[in-house]
N, C-alpha and C positions, 0 to 999 in steps of 0.2 A: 275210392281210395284217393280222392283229390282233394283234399282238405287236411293233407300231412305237415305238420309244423314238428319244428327239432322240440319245442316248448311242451307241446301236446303230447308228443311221444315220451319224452322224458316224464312226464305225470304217468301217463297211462300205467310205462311200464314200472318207473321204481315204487309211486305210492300207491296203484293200484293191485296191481298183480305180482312185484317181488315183498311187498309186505307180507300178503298171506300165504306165499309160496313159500314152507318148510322147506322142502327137498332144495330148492333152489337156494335155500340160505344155508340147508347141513352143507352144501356144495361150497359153503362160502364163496360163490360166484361173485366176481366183479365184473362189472357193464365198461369195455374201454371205447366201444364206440357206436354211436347213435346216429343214423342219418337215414335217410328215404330208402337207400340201396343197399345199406347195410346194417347189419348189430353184427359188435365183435365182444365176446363173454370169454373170461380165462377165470379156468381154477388151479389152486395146488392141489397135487394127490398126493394126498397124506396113509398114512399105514394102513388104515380102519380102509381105505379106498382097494387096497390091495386083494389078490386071491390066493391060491396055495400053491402058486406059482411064485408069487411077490412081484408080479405085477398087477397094474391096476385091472381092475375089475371091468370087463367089456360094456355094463349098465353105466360105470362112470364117463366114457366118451359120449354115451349115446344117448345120457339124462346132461350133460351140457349141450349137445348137438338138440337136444329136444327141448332144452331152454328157451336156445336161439330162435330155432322156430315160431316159439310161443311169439316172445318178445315182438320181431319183427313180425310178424302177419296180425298180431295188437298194436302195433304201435300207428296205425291210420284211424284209430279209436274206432275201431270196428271188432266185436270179438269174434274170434276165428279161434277155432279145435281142429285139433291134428285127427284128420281121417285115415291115412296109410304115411306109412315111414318104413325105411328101411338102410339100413348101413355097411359101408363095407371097411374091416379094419385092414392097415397096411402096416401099423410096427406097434411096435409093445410102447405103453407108455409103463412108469416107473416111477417108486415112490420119489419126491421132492420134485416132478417134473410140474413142468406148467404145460398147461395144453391151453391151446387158445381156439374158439371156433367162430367162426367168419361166415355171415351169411351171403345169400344173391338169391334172387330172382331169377328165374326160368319160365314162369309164366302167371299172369297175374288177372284174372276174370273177377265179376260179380260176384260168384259166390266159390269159385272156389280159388286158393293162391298154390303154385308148384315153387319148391326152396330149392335149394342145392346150401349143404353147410360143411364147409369144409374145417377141418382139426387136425392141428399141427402143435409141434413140442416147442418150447423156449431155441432150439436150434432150427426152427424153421423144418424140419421133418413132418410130412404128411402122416399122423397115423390112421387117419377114418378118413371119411364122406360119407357125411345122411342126406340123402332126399326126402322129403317130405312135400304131404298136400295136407290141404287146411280146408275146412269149410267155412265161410262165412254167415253168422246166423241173420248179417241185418241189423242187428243189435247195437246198440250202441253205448260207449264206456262212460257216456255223461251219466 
């Protein structure tokens, strides 16, 4: 993972892997930040994201929280798969909100990366935190 450039990582992830990422696009995700220690991804939740509750749907925090993950443990141009994940939600989000998720580092090995991703509302309110670990196959995005 020592050959991380912001240049690298921005191919990897927007031409690479958010091209052929559907889910990722129905999410209409936007990427607001890119750097070695971080990716920050926010979506709107729009109606169709909602349950029959009328709020959003617990697969929408936790398919952006599983974005991030992608993004960031790809963006050293090495490909990495998510092997265990798991979330804990703390508020409702709701339709026209923005949730925004924020990654970090917890522990980072040859083959395998440990995330912490934290998701919060346009008011800065915590609603989730995903952990995730990643496998690294070796592989590389050239």
């Amino acid at each position: 993972m020592d050959n991380w450039s912001k240049e690298k990582a921005i191919d990897i992830i927007t031409n690479q892997m958010l091209s052929n990422d559907g889910f990722s696009k129905w999410l209409d995700i936007h990427i607001d930040l890119i750097d070695e220690e971080s990716i920050e991804l926010s979506c709107l939740v729009t109606q169709t994201m909602t349950n029959g509750f009328q709020i959003a749907h617990g697969g929408i925090a936790f398919s952006l929280c599983d974005s991030a993950l992608a993004f960031h443990s790809n963006s050293w141009g090495y490909k990495a798969v998510t092997i265990e994940s798991s979330i804990n939600f703390f508020a409702p989000v709701y339709k026209n909100d923005t949730i925004f998720a924020k990654t970090s580092i917890l522990k980072l090995g040859k083959s395998l990366g440990h995330f912490l991703i934290s998701t919060s509302n346009q008011n800065g309110k915590k609603v989730a935190v995903m952990k995730g670990m990643v496998f690294y196959s070796g592989e590389s995005w050239n």
